[in-house]
Structures are given as structure tokens and as C-alpha cells.
C-alpha positions in Angstrom: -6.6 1.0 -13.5 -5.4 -0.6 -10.2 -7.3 0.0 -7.2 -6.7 -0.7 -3.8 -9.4 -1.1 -1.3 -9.5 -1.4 2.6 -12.6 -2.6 4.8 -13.4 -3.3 8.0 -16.4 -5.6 9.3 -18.1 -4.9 12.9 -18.5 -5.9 15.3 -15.2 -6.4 16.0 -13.9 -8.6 18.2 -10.4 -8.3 20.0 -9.2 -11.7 21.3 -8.8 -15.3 19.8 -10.1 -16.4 16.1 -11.7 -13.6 13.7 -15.7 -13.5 13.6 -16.9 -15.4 11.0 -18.1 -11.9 9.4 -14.7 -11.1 9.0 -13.2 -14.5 7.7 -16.6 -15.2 4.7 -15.4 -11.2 3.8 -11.8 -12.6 3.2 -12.9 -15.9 1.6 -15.0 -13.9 -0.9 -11.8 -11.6 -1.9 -9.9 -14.1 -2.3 -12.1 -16.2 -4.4 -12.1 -13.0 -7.1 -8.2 -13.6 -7.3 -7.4 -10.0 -5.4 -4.1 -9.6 -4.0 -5.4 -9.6 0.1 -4.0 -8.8 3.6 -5.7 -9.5 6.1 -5.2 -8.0 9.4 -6.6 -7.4 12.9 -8.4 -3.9 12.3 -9.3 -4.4 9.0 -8.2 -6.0 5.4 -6.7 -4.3 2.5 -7.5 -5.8 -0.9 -6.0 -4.8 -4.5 -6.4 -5.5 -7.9 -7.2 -3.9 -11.4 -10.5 -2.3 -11.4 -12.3 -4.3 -13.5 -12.0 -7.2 -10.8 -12.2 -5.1 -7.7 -15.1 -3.5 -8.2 -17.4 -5.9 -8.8 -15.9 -7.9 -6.2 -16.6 -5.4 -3.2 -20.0 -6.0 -4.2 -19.5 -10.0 -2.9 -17.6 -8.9 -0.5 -19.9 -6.7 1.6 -22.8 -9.0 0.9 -20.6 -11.9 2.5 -19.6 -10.2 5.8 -23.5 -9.4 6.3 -24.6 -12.6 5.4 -22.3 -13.4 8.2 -23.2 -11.5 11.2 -21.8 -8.3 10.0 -23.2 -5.4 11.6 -21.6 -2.8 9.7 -18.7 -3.0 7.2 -16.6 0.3 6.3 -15.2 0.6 3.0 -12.7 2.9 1.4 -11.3 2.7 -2.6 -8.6 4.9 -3.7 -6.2 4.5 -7.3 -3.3 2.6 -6.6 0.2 4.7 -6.1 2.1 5.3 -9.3 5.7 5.9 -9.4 7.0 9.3 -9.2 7.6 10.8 -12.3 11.1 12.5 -11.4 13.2 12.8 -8.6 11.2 15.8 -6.8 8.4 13.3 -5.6 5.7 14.5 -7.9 3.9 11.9 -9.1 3.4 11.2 -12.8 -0.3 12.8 -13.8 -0.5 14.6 -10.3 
């Protein structure tokens, strides 16, 4: 199953580079091959299950080993197509 996951290390800092918190959390998804975006409030990460997962795991661990002070996380399935033209989405 696909996943798509979205995180967001603290403290977070507004002007110039990213903390390093932030940047050893993207290093680490992108080292387990997830498809990443990284962005100013926070960075989304996707990828079947089997690789996600496991990877959040490194993830987290990264950001704190970092200076992380607290790192929110949210997983939800992946969208799937709709299943007909009223919008309903196939298995809903």
C-alpha cells in the first residue's frame, strides 16, 4: 500500500538555512529512496508501505539526534483514483 507521510521538526526556525534537525530528518528519507518535499513548515514524504514505515522510524530518531525538540508526524493511505465520474473513490 502507498503511504504518504508529513512531519514537522521543532524548533523551527523562520529565517536563513534550515536547522540541522530539519535537514539530518531529510537526509535520512531520502537515503530510504522515499519520494520527498521538503518545505518551510514541514516535509511530506511518500512511498509504498513496506519502505515508509520503517523509515519514519530513522527519520524521527535523526531529527532528535539533531537538536530536535519535538517532531510531529502524520501517515495517511495515499489517494486512489475515483472509481466513476461522481467522485467516490474506488473502496470508499
Amino acid at each position: 500500500m502507498r503511504l504518504n507521510a508529513e512531519f514537522t521538526t521543532e524548533p523551527f526556525i523562520g529565517e536563513g538555512e534550515p536547522p540541522e534537525h530539519a535537514r539530518a530528518a531529510l537526509r535520512a528519507a531520502e537515503e530510504a529512496g522515499l519520494s520527498v518535499d521538503f518545505g518551510p513548515l514541514g516535509t511530506g514524504v511518500s512511498g509504498e508501505d513496506d519502505a515508509l514505515l520503517p523509515a519514519l522510524g530513522r527519520i524521527v530518531s535523526a531529527a532528535f539526534a539533531h537538536g530536535a525538540t519535538r517532531v510531529t508526524l502524520q501517515v495517511e493511505p495515499a489517494e486512489q483514483a475515483p472509481s466513476s465520474e461522481d467522485g467516490r473513490r474506488s473502496g470508499a
